[in-house]
C-alpha positions as CSV (number, residue, x, y, z in Angstrom):
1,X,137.5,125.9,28.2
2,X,138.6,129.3,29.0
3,X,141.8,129.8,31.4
4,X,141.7,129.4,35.0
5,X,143.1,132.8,36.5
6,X,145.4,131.9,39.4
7,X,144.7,133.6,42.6
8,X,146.2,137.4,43.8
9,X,147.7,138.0,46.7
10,X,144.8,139.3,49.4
11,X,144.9,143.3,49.0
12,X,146.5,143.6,45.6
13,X,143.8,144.8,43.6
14,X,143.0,147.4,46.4
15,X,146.9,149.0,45.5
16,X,145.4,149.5,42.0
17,X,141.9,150.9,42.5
18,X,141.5,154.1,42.1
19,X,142.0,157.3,39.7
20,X,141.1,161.1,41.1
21,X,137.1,161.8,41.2
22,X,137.5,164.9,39.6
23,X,139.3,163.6,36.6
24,X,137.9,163.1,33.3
25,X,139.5,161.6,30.2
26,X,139.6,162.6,26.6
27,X,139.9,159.7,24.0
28,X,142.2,159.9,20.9
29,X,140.0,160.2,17.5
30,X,140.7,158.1,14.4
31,X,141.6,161.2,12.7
32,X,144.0,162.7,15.5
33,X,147.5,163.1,16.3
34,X,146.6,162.4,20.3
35,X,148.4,159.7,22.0
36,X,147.7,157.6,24.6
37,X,145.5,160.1,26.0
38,X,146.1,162.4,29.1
39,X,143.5,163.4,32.0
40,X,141.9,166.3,30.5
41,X,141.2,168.1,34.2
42,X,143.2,170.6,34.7
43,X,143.7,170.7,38.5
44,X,144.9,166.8,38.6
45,X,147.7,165.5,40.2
46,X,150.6,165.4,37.6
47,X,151.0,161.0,39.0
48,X,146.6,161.0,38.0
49,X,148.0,161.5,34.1
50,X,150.0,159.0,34.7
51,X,147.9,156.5,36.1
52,X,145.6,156.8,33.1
53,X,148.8,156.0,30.9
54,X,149.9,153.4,32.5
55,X,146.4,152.0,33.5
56,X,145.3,152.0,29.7
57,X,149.1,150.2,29.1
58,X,147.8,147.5,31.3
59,X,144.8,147.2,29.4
60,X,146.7,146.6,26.2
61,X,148.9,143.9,28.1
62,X,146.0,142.0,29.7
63,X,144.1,141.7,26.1
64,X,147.4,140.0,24.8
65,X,147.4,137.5,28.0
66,X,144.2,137.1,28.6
67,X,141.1,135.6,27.1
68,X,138.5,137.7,25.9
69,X,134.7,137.5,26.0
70,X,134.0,139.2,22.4
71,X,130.5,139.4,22.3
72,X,128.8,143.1,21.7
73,X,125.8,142.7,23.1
74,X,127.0,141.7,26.5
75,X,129.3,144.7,26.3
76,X,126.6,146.7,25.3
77,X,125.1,145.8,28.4
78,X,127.9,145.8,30.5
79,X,128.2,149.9,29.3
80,X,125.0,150.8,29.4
81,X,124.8,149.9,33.2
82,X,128.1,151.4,34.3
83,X,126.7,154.3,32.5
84,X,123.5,153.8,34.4
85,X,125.6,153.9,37.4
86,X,128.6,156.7,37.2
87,X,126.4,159.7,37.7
88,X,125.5,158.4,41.2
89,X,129.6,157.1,42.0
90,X,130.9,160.8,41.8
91,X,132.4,159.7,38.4
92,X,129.8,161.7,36.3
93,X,131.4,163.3,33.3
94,X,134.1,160.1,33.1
95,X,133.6,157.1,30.5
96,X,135.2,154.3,31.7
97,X,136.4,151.5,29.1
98,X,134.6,147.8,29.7
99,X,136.6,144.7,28.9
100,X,134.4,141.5,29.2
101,X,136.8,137.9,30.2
102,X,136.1,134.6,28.8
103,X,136.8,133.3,32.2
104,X,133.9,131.0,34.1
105,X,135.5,132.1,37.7
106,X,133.6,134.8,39.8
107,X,135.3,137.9,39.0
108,X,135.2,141.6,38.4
109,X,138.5,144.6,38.7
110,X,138.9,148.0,38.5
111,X,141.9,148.9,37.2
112,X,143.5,153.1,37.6
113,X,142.4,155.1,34.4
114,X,138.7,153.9,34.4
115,X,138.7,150.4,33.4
116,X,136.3,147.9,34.2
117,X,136.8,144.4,34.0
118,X,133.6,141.7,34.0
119,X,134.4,138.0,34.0
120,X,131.6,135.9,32.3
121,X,131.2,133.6,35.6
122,X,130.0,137.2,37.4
123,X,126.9,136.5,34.9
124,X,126.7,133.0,35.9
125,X,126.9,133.3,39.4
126,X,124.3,136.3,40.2
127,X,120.8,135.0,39.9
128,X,119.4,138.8,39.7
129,X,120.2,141.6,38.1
130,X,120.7,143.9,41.1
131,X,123.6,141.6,42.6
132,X,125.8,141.9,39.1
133,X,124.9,145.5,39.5
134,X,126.1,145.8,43.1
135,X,129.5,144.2,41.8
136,X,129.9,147.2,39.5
137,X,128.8,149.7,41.7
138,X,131.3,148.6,44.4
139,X,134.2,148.5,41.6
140,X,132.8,152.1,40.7
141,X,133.0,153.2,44.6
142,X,137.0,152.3,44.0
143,X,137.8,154.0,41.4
144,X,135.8,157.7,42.8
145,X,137.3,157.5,46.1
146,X,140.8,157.6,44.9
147,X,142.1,154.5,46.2
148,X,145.3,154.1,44.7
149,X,146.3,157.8,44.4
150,X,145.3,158.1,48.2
151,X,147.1,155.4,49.4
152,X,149.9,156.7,47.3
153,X,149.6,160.8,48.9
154,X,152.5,160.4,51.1
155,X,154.7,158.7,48.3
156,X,154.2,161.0,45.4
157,X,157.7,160.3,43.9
158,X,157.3,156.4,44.2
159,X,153.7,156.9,42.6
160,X,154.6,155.5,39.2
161,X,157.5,152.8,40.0
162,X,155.0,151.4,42.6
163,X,151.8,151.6,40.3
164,X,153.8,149.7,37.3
165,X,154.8,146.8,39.9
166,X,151.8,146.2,41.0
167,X,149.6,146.0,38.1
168,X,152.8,144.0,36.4
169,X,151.9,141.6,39.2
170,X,148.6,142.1,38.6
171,X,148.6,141.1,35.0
172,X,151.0,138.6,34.8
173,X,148.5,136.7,37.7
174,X,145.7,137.6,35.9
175,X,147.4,136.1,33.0
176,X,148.3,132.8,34.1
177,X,151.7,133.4,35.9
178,X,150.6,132.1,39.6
179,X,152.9,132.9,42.0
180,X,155.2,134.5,39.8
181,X,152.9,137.5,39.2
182,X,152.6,138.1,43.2
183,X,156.3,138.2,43.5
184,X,156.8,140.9,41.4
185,X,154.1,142.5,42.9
186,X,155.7,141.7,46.7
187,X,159.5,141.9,45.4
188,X,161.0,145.5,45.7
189,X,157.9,147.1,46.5
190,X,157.4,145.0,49.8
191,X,157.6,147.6,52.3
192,X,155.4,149.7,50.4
193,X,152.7,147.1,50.2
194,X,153.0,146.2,54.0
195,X,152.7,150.2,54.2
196,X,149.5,150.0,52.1
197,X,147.3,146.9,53.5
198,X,146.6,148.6,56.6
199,X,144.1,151.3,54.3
200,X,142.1,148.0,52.6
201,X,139.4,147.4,55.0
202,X,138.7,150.9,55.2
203,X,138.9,151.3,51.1
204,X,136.8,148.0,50.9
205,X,134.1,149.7,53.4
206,X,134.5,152.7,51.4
207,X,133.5,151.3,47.8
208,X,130.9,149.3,49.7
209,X,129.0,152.2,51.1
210,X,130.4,154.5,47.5
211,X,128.3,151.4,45.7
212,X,125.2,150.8,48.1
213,X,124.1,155.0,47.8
214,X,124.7,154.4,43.8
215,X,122.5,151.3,43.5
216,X,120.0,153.3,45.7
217,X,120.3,156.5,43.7
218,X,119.9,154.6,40.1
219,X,116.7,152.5,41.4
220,X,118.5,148.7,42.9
221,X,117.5,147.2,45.9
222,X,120.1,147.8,47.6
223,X,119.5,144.5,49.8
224,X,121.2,143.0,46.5
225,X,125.2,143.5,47.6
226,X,124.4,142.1,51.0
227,X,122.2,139.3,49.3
228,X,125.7,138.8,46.8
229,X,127.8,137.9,50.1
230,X,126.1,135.9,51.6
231,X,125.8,134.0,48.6
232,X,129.7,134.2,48.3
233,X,130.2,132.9,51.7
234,X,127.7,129.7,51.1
235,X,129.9,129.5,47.5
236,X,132.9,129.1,49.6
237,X,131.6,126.7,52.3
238,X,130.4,124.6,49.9
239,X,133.6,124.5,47.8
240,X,135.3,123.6,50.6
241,X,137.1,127.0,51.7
242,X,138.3,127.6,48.2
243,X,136.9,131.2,47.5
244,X,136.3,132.9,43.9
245,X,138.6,135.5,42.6
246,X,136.3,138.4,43.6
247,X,136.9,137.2,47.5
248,X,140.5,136.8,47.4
249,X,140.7,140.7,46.0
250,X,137.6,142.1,48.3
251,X,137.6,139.7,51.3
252,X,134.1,139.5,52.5
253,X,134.1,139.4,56.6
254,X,131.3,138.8,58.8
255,X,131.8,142.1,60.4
256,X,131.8,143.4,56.5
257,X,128.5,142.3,55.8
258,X,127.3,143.4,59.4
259,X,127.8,147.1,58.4
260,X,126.8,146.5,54.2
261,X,123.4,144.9,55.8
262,X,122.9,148.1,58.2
263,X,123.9,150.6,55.7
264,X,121.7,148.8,53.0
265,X,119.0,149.3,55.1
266,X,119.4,152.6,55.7
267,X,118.9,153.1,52.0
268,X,115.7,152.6,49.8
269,X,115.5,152.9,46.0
270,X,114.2,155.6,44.3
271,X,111.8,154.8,41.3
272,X,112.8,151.3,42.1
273,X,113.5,148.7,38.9
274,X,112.2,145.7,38.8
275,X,114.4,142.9,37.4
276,X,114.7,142.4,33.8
277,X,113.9,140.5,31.1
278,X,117.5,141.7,29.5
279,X,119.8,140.7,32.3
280,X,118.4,137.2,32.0
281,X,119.5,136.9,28.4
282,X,122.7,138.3,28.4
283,X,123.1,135.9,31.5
284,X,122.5,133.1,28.8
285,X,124.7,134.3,26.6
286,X,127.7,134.0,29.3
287,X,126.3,130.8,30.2
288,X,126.6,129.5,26.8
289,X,130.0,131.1,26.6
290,X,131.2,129.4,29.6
291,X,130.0,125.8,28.9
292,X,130.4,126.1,25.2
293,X,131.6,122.9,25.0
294,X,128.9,121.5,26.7
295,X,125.1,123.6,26.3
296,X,123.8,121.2,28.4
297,X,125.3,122.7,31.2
298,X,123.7,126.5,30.4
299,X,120.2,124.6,30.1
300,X,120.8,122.8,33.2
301,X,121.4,125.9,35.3
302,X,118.7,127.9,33.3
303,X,116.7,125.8,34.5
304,X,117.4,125.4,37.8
305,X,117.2,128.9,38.7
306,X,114.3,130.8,38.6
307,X,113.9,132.5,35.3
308,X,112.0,134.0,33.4
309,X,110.6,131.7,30.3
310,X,111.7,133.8,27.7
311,X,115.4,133.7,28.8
312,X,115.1,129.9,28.4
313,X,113.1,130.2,25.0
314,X,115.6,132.9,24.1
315,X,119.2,130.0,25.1
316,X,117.1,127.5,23.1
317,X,116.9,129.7,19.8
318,X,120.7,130.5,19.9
319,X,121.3,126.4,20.2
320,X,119.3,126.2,17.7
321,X,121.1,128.5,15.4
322,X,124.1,126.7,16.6
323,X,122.8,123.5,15.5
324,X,122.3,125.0,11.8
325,X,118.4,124.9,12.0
326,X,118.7,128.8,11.2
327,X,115.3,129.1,10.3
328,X,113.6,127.7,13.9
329,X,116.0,129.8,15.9
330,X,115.1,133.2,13.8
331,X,111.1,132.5,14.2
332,X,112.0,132.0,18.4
333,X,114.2,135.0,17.8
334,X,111.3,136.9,15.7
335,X,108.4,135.9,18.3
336,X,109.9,137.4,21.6
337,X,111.5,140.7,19.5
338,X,107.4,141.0,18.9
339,X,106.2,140.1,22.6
340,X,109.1,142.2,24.1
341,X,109.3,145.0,21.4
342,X,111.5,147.0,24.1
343,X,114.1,144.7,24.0
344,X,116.7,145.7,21.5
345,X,118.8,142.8,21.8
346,X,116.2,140.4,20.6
347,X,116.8,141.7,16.8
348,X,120.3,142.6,17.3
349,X,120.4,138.8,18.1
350,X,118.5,137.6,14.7
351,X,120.5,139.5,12.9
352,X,123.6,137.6,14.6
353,X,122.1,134.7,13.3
354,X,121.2,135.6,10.0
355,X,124.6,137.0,9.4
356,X,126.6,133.3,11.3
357,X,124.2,131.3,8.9
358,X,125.7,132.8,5.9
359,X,122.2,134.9,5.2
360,X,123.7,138.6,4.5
361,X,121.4,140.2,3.0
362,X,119.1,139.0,5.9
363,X,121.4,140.2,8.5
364,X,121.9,143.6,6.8
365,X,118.4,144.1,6.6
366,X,117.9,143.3,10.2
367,X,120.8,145.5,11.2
368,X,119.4,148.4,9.1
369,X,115.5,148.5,10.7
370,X,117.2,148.1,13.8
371,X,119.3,150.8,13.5
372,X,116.4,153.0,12.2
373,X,115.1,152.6,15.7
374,X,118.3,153.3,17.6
375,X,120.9,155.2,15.4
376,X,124.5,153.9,17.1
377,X,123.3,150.7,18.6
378,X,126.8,148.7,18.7
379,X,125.2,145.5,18.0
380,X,123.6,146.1,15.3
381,X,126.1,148.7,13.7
382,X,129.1,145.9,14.0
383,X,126.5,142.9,12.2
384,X,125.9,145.9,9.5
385,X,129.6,145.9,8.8
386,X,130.0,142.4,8.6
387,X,127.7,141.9,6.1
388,X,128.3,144.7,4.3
389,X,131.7,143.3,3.8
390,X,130.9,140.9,1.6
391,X,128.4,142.5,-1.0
392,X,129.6,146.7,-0.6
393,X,133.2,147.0,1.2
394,X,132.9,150.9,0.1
395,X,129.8,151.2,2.4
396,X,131.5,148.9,5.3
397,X,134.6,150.8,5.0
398,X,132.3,154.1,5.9
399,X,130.0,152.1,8.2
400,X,133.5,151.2,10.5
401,X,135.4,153.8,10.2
402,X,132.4,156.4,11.6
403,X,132.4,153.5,14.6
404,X,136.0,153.7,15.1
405,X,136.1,157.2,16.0
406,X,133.6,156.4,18.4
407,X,135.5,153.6,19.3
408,X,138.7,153.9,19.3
409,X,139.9,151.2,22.1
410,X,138.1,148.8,20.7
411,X,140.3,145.9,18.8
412,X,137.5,144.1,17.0
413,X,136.0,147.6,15.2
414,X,139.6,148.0,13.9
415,X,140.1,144.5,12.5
416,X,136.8,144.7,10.7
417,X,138.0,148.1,9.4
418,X,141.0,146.7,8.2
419,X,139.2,143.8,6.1
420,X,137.2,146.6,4.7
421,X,139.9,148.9,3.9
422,X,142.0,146.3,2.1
423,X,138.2,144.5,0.6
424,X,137.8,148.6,-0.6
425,X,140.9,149.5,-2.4
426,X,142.5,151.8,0.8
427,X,145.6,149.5,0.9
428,X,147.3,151.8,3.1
429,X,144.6,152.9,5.5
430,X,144.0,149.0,5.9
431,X,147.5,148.8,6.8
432,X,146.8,151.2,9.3
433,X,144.0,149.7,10.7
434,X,145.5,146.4,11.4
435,X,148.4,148.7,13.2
436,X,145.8,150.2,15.4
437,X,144.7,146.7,16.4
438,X,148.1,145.6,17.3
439,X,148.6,148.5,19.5
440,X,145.1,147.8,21.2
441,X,146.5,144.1,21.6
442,X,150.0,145.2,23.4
443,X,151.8,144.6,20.4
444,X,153.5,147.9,20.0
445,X,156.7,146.2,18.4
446,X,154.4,145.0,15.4
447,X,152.5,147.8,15.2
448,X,154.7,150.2,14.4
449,X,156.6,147.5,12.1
450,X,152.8,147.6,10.4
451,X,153.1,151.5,10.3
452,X,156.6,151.5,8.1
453,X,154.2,149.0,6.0
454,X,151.3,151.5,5.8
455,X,153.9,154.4,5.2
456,X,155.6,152.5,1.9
457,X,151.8,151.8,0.5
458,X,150.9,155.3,1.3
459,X,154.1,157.0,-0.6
460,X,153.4,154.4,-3.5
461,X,149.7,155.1,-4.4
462,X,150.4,159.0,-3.4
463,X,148.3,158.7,-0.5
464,X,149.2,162.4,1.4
465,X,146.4,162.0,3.6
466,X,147.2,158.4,5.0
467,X,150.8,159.7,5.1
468,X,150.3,162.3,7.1
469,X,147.9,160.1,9.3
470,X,150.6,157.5,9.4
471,X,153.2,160.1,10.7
472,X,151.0,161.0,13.6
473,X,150.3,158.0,14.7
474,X,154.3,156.8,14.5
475,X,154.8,159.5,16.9
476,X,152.1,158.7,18.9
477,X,153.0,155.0,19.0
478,X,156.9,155.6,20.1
479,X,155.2,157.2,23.1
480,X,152.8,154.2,23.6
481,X,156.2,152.2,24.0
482,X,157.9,154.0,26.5
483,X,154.6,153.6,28.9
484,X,154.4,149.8,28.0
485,X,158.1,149.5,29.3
486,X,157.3,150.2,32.5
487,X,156.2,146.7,32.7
């Protein structure tokens, strides 16, 4: 059963919510020297560099503390809509990184440097796909209206002690520390905090009305965030006044929802979108990731709520496959991938199947037609790599490593590439790899320990390429350090 989070003091996450509208980020390459990277704009606040650092620092922490939902299509999905959403949240240009939770509680953060977090239980409490969506776009509304770095303006020297308490706090809550995490976050930085509530309702208002022109703008009803807190407010009546995470971050007044409802309708969508098929069975993948111990549970509340049949068809095919009746859950699978040909998840998710049952040549097959149809498809590109790994390792090894400099914060491409460089004969660049993945994890100590490994294997085989690489990264890692310090 994943972790329960422990609750945040009320108006923390509104400290850390924000990075400058105007920024954009670069991303360090598998083959460059870059660092942790810096804003690339170059009319930022000096502090906005630093949020990113230290923002992408508390990444790295959080993924060591916390537990994390690895499933590629959901984060395909999760992307795909933030993407669907940034050009219409003044963050156009701007990529920000997606980390899913394995956590059944009714959460979602923004975090300074453009991160995203999703907790499974967002999936299992939002019925429709325009109320997950109004969820992001609010978290998207906090990070263009700058509301860290504004609530910061008239503290620009305490910018970076102040951020690095509060998302310390923040993680080590997140994390499992309880009341622990909020008194570092309230400790020496009290004042400051007390200074800083006072902006929240107005930053809360803010990323609501930021979020409700977004959803508008991309084709949501925008009815749907409105619909979300009421639906938050029966939650916590009915639970007895004990509210989800996402409430004891955003508080949701009646006077809030007042204003949401009046702005909402204000608003209409343009080239509205009805709601789809794919939400539905990505919702029953978290369901089945939140009562994987018990399925039952996932069917239950399938069918309870009212979906569509193919999302139920779709949960019963990957029980099946569970079960080990491979064959029943890839003709379900093979059935709706030719009713809903659209619907690239549908093979993406045979080929899972395939590939879990031991079939890969299947599941290499599968991955390669679907990647026919959509060249990059994450998906598809990390099952092609998986099975390649046990018949071709030279062809995963180039299969991974072209994904890893496309994902570079990404820990599971750089474990798989790391199998496939070792599986391949590139000893060192394996080593390598599996250093890269301990500095995604927060493990900066161990990475760099792996580097010294990588270096020796490198000088041995006469390796002046991976030396050279190893040498950057070294460099590039010490620096890592000093930012994950500050916590």
């Amino acid at each position: 059963m994943p972790r329960r989070f422990p609750r945040l003091a009320m108006g923390a996450l509104c400290l850390v919510l924000a990075m400058p509208a105007t920024a954009q980020w670069t991303q360090p390459q598998w083959d460059s020297a870059a660092g942790l990277p810096s804003l690339a704009s170059g009319n930022s606040q000096a502090a906005s560099g630093e949020e990113f650092r230290l923002g992408r620092a508390w990444l790295r922490q959080f993924r060591a503390r916390a537990p994390q939902w690895q499933d590629p299509i959901a984060q395909h999905y999760v992307e795909s809509m933030v993407s669907r959403l940034l050009p219409h949240s003044g963050l156009g240009g701007s990529q920000p990184l997606v980390t899913l939770v394995d956590s059944r509680q009714l959460n979602a953060f923004a975090v300074p440097g453009g991160i995203i977090g999703v907790n499974a239980g967002l999936f299992a409490f939002a019925e429709e796909e325009a109320a997950m969506i109004s969820v992001l776009a609010h978290e998207l509304g906090h990070l263009s209206q700058r509301h860290y770095a504004r609530g910061q303006a008239r503290t620009e020297q305490t910018q970076v002690p102040a951020m690095a308490a509060m998302l310390a706090g923040m993680l080590i809550a997140a994390a499992g520390g309880g009341e622990a995490g909020i008194g570092v976050a309230m400790g020496s930085q009290a004042a400051f905090i007390q200074d800083q509530l006072a902006y929240s309702r107005r930053f809360e208002q803010e990323a609501d009305r930021i979020g409700l022109e977004a959803m508008a703008e991309a084709g949501y009803d925008p009815q749907a965030m409105v619909r979300m807190f009421r639906a938050m407010q029966r939650m916590v009546s009915l639970q007895g006044g004990n509210p989800p995470e996402f409430l004891l971050t955003h508080p949701v007044t009646e006077s809030r929802i007042s204003d949401t409802q009046d702005r909402a309708g204000q608003l209409a969508a343009i080239s509205p979108r009805d709601d789809t098929l794919q939400y539905h069975l990505v919702r029953a993948r978290a369901l089945l990731a939140i009562h994987k111990h018990d399925p039952q549970q996932a069917i239950n509340q399938l069918a309870q709520d009212d979906v569509p049949g193919a999302a139920r068809r779709y949960l019963d095919a990957l029980l099946e496959a569970r079960r080990g009746d491979t064959d029943a859950a890839l003709a379900t699978l093979d059935a709706l991938a030719r009713q809903e040909p659209d619907l690239s998840l549908l093979p993406a998710s045979a080929a899972e199947v395939a590939f879990d049952a031991g079939r890969f040549d299947d599941a290499t097959e599968r991955s390669r037609q679907l990647l026919r149809l959509i060249p990059g498809y994450l998906p598809a590109t990390l099952v092609l790599g998986e099975a390649l790994l046990q018949s071709d390792a030279d062809a995963a090894w180039r299969v991974l490593r072209e994904l890893a400099e496309q994902r570079h914060e990404d820990p599971q491409v750089f474990t798989l590439l790391a199998q496939a460089a070792g599986r391949s004969g590139r000893e060192a660049w394996g080593h390598l790899a599996r250093a890269e993945r301990l500095q995604l994890d927060g493990r900066i100590t161990d990475a760099i320990r792996q580097l010294e490994v990588a270096r020796q294997v490198a000088e041995r085989e006469g390796d002046v390429g991976a030396a050279a690489r190893i040498e950057q990264r070294r460099e590039a890692f010490i620096g890592y350090r000093e930012t994950l310090e500050k916590f």
